[in-house]
N, C-alpha and C positions, 0 to 999 in steps of 0.2 A: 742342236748343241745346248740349247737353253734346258730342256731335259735332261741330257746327260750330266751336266755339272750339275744339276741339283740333287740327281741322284748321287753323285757322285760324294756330295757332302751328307747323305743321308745314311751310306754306306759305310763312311769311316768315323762318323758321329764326330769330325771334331774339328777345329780349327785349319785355316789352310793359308797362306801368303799368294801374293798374283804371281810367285816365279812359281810358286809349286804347278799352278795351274797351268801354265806358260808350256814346264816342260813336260807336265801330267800331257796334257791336249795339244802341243804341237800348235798353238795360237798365237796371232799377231798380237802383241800387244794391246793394241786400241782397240780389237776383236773382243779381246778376253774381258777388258774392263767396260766394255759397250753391256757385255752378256752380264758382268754380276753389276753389276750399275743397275741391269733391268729389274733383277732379281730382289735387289736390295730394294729399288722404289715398289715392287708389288708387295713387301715386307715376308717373301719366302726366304732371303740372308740377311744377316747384320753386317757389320763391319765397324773394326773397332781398333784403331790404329790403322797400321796395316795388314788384318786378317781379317779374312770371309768365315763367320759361320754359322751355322743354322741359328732362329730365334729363337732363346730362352724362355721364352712364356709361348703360353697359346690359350686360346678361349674353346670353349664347349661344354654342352652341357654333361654333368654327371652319373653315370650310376654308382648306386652307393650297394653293398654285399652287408649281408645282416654280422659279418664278423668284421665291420668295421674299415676295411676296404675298399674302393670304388676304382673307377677306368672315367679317365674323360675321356669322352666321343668326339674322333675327330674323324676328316672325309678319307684317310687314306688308313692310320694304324692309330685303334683306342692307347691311351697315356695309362700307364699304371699308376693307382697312388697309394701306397701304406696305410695301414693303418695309424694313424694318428695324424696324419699330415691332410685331411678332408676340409681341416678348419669349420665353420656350424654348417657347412650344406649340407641338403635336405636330396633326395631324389631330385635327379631332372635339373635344380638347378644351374644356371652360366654360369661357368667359373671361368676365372685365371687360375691356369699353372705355371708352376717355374720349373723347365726342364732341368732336371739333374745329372749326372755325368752316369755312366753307365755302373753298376756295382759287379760284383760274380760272376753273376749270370749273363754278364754284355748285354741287359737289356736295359735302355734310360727309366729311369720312373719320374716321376711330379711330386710338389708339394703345390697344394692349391693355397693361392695368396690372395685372391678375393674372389667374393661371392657381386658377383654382375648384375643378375637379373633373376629374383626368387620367381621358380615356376611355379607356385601358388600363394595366391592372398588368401583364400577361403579354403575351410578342409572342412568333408564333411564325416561323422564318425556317430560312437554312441555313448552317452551321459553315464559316469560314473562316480560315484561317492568314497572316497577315502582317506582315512585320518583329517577328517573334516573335512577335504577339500574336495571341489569339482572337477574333473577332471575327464578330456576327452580322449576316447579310444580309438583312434581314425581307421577308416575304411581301409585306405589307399596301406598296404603293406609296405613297409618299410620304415613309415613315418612316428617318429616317437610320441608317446602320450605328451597330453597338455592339459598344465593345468588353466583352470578357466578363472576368469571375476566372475564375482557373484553376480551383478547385476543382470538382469532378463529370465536368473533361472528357477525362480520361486513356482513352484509346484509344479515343476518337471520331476517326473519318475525318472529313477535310475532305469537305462535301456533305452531312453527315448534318443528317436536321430535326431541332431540337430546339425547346425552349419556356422561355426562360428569365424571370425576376423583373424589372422595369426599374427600376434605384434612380434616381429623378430628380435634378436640380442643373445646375448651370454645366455639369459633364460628366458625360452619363447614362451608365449603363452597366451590364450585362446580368449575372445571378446563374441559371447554371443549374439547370434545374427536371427536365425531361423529355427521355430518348432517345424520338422517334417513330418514326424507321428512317428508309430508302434514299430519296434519289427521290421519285416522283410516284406510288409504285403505289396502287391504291384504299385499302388500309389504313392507308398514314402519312398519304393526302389526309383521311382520313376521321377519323382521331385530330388532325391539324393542324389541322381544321375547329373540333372539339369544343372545343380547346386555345384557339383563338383568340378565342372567343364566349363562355369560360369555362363552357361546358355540366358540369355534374357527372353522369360516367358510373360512378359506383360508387356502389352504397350504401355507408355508414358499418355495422361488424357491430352494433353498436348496435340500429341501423333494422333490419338483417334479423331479428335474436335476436326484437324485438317483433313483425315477420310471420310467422315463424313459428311462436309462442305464441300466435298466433288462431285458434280452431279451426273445423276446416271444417262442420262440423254444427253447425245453426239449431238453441238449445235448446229445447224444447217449450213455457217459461212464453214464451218471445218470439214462437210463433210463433202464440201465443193472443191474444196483447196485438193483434196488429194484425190487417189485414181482409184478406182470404183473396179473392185473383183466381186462385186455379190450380183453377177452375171452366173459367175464362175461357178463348177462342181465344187467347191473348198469343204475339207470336213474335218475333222481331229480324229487322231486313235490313241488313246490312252488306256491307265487300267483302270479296274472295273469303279475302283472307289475312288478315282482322282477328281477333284472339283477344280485344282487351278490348270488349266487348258490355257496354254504358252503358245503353242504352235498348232496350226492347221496348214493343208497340203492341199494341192491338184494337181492336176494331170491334164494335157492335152497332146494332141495328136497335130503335126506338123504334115506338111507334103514328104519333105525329107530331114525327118526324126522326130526330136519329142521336146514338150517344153514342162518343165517341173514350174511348180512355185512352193516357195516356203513361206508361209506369211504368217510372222512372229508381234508377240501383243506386243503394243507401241505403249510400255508403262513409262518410258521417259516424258510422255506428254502430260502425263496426271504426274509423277513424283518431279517436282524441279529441282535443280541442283540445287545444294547447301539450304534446304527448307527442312522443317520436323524431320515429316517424312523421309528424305534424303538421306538424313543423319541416324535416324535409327535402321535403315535399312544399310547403314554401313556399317555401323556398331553390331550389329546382329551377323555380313556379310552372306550366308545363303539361310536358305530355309530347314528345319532340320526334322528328318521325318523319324521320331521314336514311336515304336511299337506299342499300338495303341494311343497316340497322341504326336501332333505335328503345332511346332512352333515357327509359324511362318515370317518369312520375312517381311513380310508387306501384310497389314492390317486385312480383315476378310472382305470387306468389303470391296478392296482393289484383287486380293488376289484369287479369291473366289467370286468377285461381283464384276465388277466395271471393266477392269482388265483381261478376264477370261474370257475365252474365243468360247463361249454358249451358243448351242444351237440356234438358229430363228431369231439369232438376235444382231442387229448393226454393230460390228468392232473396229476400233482404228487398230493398223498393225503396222510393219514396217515388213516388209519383202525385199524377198529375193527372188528372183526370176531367171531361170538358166532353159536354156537351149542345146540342144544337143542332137549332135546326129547321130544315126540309123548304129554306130558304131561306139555312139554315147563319148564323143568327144565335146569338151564343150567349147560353143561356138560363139555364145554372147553372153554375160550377163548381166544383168541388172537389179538394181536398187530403186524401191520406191515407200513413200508415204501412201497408204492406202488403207482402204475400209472395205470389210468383209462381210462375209455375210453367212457363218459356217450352216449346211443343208444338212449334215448328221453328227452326232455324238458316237461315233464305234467307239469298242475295246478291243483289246490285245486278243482275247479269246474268241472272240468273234471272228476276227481276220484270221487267225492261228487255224480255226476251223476252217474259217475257207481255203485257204492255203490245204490243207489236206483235203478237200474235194469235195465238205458238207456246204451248202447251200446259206446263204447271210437273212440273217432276219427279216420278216416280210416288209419291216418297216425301212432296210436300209438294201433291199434288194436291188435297184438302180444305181447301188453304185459297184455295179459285181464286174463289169468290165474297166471301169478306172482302176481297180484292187488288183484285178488280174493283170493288167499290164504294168503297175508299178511294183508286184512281187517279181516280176520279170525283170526290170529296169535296176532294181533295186540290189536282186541278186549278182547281177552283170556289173553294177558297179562295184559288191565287194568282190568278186573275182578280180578285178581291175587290180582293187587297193589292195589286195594281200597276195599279186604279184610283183607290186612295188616294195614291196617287205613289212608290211604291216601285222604287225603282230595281234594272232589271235586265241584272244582267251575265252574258254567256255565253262569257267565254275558255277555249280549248280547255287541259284539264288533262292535264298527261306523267308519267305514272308509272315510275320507272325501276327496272328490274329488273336485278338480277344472279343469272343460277343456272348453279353450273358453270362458272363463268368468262365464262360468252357476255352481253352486255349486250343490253338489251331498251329501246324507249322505246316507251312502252303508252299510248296518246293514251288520256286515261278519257270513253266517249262511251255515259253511264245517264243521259240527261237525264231524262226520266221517275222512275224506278225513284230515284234520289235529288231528285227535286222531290220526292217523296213524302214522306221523311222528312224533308227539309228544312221542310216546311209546319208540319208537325206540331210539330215542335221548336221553331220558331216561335214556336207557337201560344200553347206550353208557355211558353217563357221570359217572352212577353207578359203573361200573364195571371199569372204568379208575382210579375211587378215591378207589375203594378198592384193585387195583392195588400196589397203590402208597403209601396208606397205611400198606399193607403187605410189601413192598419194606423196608419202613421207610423212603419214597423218601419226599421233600419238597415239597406244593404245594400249588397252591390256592383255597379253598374250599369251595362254597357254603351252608351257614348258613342260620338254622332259627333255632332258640330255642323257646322253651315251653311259650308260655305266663306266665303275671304275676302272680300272686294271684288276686292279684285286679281286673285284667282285665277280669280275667274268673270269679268271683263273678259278677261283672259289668255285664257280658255275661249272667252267670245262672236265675239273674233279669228279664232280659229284656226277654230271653226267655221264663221266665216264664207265663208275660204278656201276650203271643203269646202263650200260650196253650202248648209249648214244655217245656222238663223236659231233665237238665243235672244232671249226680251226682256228687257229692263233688268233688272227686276224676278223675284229669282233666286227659284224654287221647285223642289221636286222633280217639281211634277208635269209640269214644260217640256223637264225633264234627260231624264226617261221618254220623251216626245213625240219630242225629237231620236234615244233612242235606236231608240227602235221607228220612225223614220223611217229609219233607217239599215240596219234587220234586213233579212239577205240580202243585202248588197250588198257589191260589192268592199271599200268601206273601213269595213264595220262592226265589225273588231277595231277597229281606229284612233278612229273616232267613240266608241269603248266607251274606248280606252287613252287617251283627250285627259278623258275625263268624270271618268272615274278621279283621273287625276292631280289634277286642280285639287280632289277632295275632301280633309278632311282627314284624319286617322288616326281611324282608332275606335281607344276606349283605355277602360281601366277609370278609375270613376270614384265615390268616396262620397256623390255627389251624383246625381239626374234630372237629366239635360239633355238627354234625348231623343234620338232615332235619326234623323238626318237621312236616312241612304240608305234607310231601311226603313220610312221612313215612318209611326214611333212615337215616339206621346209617353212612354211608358216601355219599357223594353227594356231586358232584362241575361239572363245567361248561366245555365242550370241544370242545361241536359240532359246536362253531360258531367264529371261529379265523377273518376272515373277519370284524364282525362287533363285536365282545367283547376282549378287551385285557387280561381279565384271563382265557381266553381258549388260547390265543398266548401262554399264560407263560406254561401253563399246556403243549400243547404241546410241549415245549422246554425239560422239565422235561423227558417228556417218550421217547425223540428222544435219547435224551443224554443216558438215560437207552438202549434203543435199541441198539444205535451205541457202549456203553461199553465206554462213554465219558465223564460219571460224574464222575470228580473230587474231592477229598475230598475238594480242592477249591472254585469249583463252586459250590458242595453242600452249603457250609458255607454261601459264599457268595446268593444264595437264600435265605438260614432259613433267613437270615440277612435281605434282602429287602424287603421280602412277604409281612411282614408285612403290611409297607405303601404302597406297591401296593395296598394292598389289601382295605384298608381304602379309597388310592384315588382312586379304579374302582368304590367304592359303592358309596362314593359321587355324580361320575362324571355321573352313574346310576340314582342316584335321582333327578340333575339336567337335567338333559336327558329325563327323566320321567313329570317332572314338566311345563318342555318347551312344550313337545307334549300333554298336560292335556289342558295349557293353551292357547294355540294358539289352539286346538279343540273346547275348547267352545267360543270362539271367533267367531270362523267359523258356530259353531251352533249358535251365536246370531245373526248372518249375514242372518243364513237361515231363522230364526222367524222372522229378519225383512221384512221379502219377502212375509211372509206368516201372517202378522197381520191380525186380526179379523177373520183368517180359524179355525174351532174346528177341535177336535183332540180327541182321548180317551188317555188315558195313564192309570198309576198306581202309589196309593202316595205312596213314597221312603222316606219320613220324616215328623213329626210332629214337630211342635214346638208354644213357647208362639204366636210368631206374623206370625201364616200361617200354610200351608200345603207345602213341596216339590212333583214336579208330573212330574213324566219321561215320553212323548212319547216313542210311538215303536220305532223310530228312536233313539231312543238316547240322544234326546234332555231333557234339565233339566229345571225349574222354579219354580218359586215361584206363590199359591196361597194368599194372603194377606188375614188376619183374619178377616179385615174389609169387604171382598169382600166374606167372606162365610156367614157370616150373626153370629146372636148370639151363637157364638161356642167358649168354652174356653178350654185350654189345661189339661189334666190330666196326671200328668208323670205317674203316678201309673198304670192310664189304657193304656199308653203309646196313646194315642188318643185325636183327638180334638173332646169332645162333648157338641150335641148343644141341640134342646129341643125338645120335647117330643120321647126322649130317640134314637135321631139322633147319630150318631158317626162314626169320617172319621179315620181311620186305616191305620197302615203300609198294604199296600196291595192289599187297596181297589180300583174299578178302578173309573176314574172320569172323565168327559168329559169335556173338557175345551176350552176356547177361546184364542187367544195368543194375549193380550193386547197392548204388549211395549216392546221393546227389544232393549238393550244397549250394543251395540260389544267392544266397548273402555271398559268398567266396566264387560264387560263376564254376562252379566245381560239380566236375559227376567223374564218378567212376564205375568202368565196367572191370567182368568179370570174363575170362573163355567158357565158352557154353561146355558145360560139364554138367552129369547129374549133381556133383556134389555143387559143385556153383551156384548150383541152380537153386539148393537148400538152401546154402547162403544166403542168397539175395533173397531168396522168401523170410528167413528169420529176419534180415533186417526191414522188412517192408513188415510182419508183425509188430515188429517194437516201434514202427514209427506209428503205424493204425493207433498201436495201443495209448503209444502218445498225445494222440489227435483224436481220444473218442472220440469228444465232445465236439467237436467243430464242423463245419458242414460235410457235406459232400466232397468227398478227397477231386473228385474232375470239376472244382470250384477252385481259380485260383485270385480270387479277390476276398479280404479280410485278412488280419495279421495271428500269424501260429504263435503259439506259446513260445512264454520268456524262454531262451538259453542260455546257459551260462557263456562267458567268451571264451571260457578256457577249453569249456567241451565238443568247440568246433573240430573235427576232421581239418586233416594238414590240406591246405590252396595251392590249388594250381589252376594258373593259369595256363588252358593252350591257346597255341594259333592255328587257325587252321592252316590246311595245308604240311606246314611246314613244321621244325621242331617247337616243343613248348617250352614253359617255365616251366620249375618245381620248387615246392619248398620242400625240401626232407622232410621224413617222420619225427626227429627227433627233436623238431623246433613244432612249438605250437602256435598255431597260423595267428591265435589272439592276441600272443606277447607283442606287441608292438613297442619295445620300448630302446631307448637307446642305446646309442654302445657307447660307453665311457672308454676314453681312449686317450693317450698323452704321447705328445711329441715324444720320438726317444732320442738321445744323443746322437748315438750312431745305429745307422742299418744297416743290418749284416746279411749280406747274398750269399 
C-alpha cells in the first residue's frame, strides 16, 4: 500500500487531503495516516496544513546540453530544467531543484536553487592568449573557458596543458596549478588523465620514511604465533607482468572430498590503523592500473616487496580454509593467521595452456595434478553459482601495452585459467561476509541491488526487439536465461551490453544488502588488501575477532566510520575506473591512427539517429556516420538503421569497415563501410596526415608530441560506450568551442 499511494501522488502530480485518500483507498483512518506519516518521515511526501504532497525540491547531480538546458539525475525519472533556470552549474555538479507545476506539455520541469557540491576543483585544459588575457580551454566538453591570474604562467607557450584551481562565483576563474607539457603525447595525456580525476600519484615522504622503516624479515616470536602452511603445495597464478601477488591457493585431497585454501597477504599487520600509511591508502582508496603506468595504493615496497606472496619466500597471510565434499558442499570453514611459503609463481597463460591439454613449464611441472583437479572443482563450482542465478558476463578484455614506443592492444583471452581464481576468491569473500554477519561483526560489504522498475521495462523492450522474452516479474535467474540464450550468437556482446546497463552500480556499503548480479545474500570484498582499501578494513575486522580484540569500543567506533569509508572506496572506484576507460581509448585512438585506411571486420555495438557504432576484434570502438551508409534512417522500434529495399544494420550484425580519422585528444575514430571508394578516402586522409608528420618519427612510434593544431580545426567528438549507445556532438558545433551559454531567467515559460 505504501507503493501505491506514492505512486498514486506521482500520477496526479498534485496535492491531496487524508479524506481524499480515505475514499480514494478504502482505509482505516489510522491505516491511512500510519502510511503517509511513513512516507512523510522518509521525506518521499510533505504535508502542509492538511494536504499530502509530493517534495518540491530534490538533489542530484546535472547534465547540462550545450543549448543551455540540463536534466537533474534522479533514481526513478531525470527533472527537466530550462534553459535559464541551471543558475552557475557546471556539468555533473549537486544541485537543488525546485519542482514546478506541470506547463502544456503535463510534464513538471525545475528551476535549480542551489549548487550543493561542485564536481570539480581542478580542470585540466590548454593555455590560451587573448585580448591580453590567459585563458583556459578545458578538455572536459561542456565546460566554459577561463580566464586565468597571471601568476605561475611566465613562459608558458600558448597550447601548453596545464591544470589549474577553479575559484567559483558570478565569474569563475582559473589559479594555475601544474605544467603537463606539449600536445597529446602519451605522457601529458597520461598526467592530464591523473590531474583530471584528481588520482594522487606521489607519495607524501612522510608515507615513504614509514615504508621503509618496515622490515623485510618475519621476526621469529611472529612467526610462531601463527599456523605454519609452508608444509603446503601454495602457489599464486597471476598475469604475466603482475608484481603485487595478494593471494595464493592450494589444494588437498580429503578421504571424503576436498580441502581449498585461500591465503591472502596479511597487509593489515604492516599498515596499522590511522598511521601515514593508513591514511593515504585511504585517500588514494584502490590501486589504479593506467595503461602503461600503475599508481599503487600502497608504497612498492609493501605492495611489490614485503606484502607480496613471492616465490621461496616466508609471507604472513590471513586464510581461509574450506572443506568440501565429494559433491563440493561446504562442510567447515575456517579462518587463520598464518605464514606461507608460496613453491611457484604461474600465470594465466600458462594454466590457460594447460587447461587446453599443452603440458606446464618444466620448472612448474609438479604441480600438474593440484591444477588439474582445481580446473575441475573450480568449474563445478561455477556451474553451482549460475544455477543459483548468477549472472554471467563474458566481454572481451584489451589490454594495452606500450614497449619501446610500439603500441600493443592484447585482447586478454584465459577464460579458464582466471575462472579459476575467480571462483575461489569468490568463495573466499562469501563466506568472510557471512562470517561476520553471523558474528554481528561491522564491516564493509559489497552491494548491488535489484534494478529499477523502469530500467528493467527499458530492458524487457529492447529485448524484445532482439527476439528475447523477459517476464514481468524481474529475477536474476531470467537475466541468466536470456543470457545464455544469446551465447554464441551474433548479438550476444549486445544482449550482454543491454543487461548490463539497466543494472545498477555495485558500490561499497556498511550495511548487507546483498549481491544481485552474483546471486548473494552476503558478499563483500577480502581477497585484495594490496590494491583495495575495503578488503584492508574487512581484514582488520576478522583479525580483531581472531585475536579476541574487538572492543565494544572499536566495534562502535567502525559501525561509526563504515559508513563514509565506504561511500569514499566507491567513489575513489569510479574515478579509478573512468581514468583507466579513458586513457584506454586514447590509446586505441593512437592505434587507428596507425592504422588509417587498413579495413577491419568488427560488429555494430549501437544504433543510432546520426550512425552506426562498430567494435573491432581488438577492442577498438567508432563511429560509422549515417551519411557514409547511404540512405539508411533509424528505427527505435526496430531498434535498427534501415535503409532500402529492405536493407537493415542491427545490434550485432557484422560489418567491414575502413578506419577513416582518428582523434586521440577527443578519444574519437571514425570508420568508414569497406567500399572501393572508402577506401580512397581513408587513403587521402592518411596522405595528408603523413604529409603532416614528415618530419617526425616513425608513424608505429607513439611517444613524443605531433604538431601544434589549431582548437578550431579539431573534427567534431564523440564519445562512445561500448556496448551500448554513444554520445555525439553534431557536425555543426565544433568540438573546440567550449564556451558558455549566456542565458537569462525568462518571465514566463511557454509549453
Amino acid at each position: 500500500m505504501r507503493e501505491t499511494l506514492l505512486e498514486f501522488f506521482k500520477k496526479t502530480g498534485k496535492p491531496h487531503r487524508l479524506e481524499e485518500i480515505l475514499r480514494r483507498f478504502g482505509l482505516e483512518k489510522r491505516e491511512a495516516k500510519a502510511y503517509l506519516r511513513g512516507l512523510v518521515r522518509e521525506g518521499l511526501l510533505e504535508k502542509k496544513g492538511s494536504q499530502y504532497f509530493l517534495p518540491l525540491r530534490v538533489q542530484g547531480p546535472i547534465n547540462l546540453h550545450r543549448d543551455g538546458y540540463g536534466f537533474v539525475r534522479l533514481p526513478e525519472k531525470d527533472l527537466f530544467i530550462p534553459p535559464g533556470y541551471t543558475l552557475d552549474a557546471w556539468p555533473e555538479d549537486l544541485v537543488e531543484a525546485r519542482i514546478m507545476p506541470p506547463g502544456r506539455d503535463g510534464k513538471p520541469w525545475g528551476v535549480v536553487e542551489r549548487v550543493l557540491r561542485r564536481a570539480r576543483e581542478r580542470v585540466v585544459g590548454t593555455l590560451d592568449f587573448r585580448k591580453g588575457y590567459a585563458v583556459l580551454l578545458p578538455d572536459e566538453p561542456g565546460l566554459p573557458e577561463l580566464r586565468l591570474l597571471p601568476e605561475g604562467l611566465h613562459g608558458l607557450k600558448r597550447g601548453s596543458r596545464i591544470v589549474v584551481r577553479v575559484h567559483y562565483g558570478k565569474r569563475p576563474f582559473g589559479e594555475f596549478l601544474e605544467y603537463l607539457g606539449e600536445g597529446d603525447a602519451p605522457e601529458t595525456e597520461t598526467e592530464a588523465v591523473i590531474a583530471k580525476y584528481g588520482l594522487r600519484a606521489e607519495f607524501p615522504e612522510e608515507v615513504l620514511r614509514e615504508a621503509e622503516a618496515i622490515p623485510l624479515e618475519i621476526p621469529e616470536a611472529e612467526l610462531r604465533r601463527r599456523e605454519d602452511f609452508r608444509h603446503l603445495r601454495v602457489f599464486t597464478v597471476d598475469g604475466v607482468d603482475a608484481k603485487d601477488f595478494d593471494d595464493a591457493i592450494h589444494v588437498e585431497r580429503l578421504p571424503q572430498g576436498y580441502r581449498l585454501g585461500v591465503h591472502i597477504a596479511d597487509v593489515a599487520h604492516y599498515v596499522k590503523e590511522g598511521s601515514p600509511l593508513d591514511q593515504e591508502a585511504f585517500l588514494r582508496g584502490t590501486s589504479v592500473y593506467l595503461p602503461g603506468r600503475v599508481l599503487p595504493m600502497l608504497p612498492e615496497r609493501l605492495s611489490n616487496g614485503v606484502c607480496s606472496l613471492k616465490p621461496l619466500e616466508d609471507r604472513l597471510v590471513l586464510s581461509v580454509l574450506f572443506d568440501l565434499s565429494e559433491d563440493l558442499e561446504v562442510k567447515r570453514v575456517r579462518f587463520a593467521e598464518g605464514v606461507i611459503r608460496s613453491v611457484a609463481r604461474t600465470t594465466y597463460t600458462e594454466v590457460e595452456a594447460f587447461a587446453e591439454g599443452y603440458g606446464l613449464p618444466e620448472e612448474h611441472a609438479f604441480l600438474a595434478e593440484d591444477l588439474s583437479l582445481l580446473l575441475d572443482l573450480t568449474q563445478r563450482l561455477r556451474q553451482k553459482r549460475l544455477q543459483a542465478g548468477a549472472l554471467d558476463f563474458s566481454f572481451p578484455e584489451v589490454k594495452v601495452e606500450v614497449a619501446e614506443g610500439t603500441l600493443h592492444l592484447l585482447p586478454q583471452e584465459e577464460p579458464r585459467a582466471r575462472s579459476l581464481i575467480e571462483e575461489l576468491m569468490l568463495l573466499a569473500n562469501r563466506r568472510v561476509a557471512e562470517h561476520l554477519v553471523k558474528k554481528g561483526l561491522p564491516g564493509l560489504f559489497r552491494v548491488h541491488e535489484e534494478p529499477l522498475e523502469v530500467a528493467y521495462a527499458k530492458l524487457r523492450q529492447a529485448l524484445f526487439r532482439l527476439g528475447y522474452a523477459l517476464p514481468e516479474e524481474l529475477s536474476s535467474q531470467a537475466l541468466q536465461r536470456v543470457l545464455l540464450e544469446a551465447k554464441g550468437r551474433p548479438e550476444e556482446p549486445v544482449v550482454a551490453g543491454l543487461v548490463l546497463r539497466s543494472l545498477r552500480l555495485a558500490r561499497y556499503a556498511a550495511e548487507n544488502l546483498g549481491h544481485f548480479g552474483l546471486a548473494m545474500e552476503h558478499y563483500l570484498h577480502f581477497t585484495s588488501p594490496i590494491r583495495r582499501y575495503p578488503d584492508l578494513a574487512v581484514h582488520r575486522v576478522l583479525k580483531a575477532l581472531l585475536r579476541r580484540t574487538l572492543t565494544p569500543a572499536k566495534r562502535a567506533r567502525w559501525q561509526e566510520t563504515f559508513p563514509a569509508v565506504a561511500e569514499h572506496a566507491s567513489e575513489m572506484e569510479r574515478k579509478a575506473e573512468a581514468a583507466e576507460r579513458e586513457l584506454t581509448k586514447y590509446y586505441m585512438a593512437k592505434w587507428a591512427e596507425l592504422h588509417l585506411g587498413e579495413r577491419f571486420t568488427g560488429k555494430v555495438t549501437g544504433v543510432a539517429s546520426f550512425g552506426a557504432f562498430v567494435m573491432l576484434r581488438n577492442g577498438v570502438e567508432g563511429l560509422v556516420r549515417l551519411e557514409a551508409l547511404g540512405p539508411y534512417t533509424y528505427s527505435e522500434e526496430a531498434l535498427a538503421l534501415l535503409g532500402p529495399k529492405g536493407k537493415r544494420i542491427r545490434l550485432g550484425d557484422e560489418m567491414e569497415v575502413v578506419i577513416a580519422a582518428a582523434n586521440p585528444r577527443l578519444r574519437q575514430i571514425d570508420f568508414l563501410p569497406h567500399r572501393e571508394e572508402a577506401k580512397k578516402e581513408a587513403s587521402r586522409e592518411k596522405t595528408l596526415v603523413k604529409k603532416g608528420k614528415a618530419k617526425e618519427e616513425d608513424m608505429r612510434k607513439v611517444v613524443g608530441p605531433p604538431k601544434e593544431r589549431n582548437r578550431d580545426d579539431r573534427p567534431e567528438r564523440a564519445t562512445v560506450h561500448t556496448v551500448y549507445f554513444g554520445e555525439w556532438t553534431p557536425k555543426e558545433e565544433k568540438a573546440g568551442m567550449h564556451r558558455p551559454v549566456q542565458t537569462r531567467a525568462r518571465r514566463k515559460r511557454r509549453r
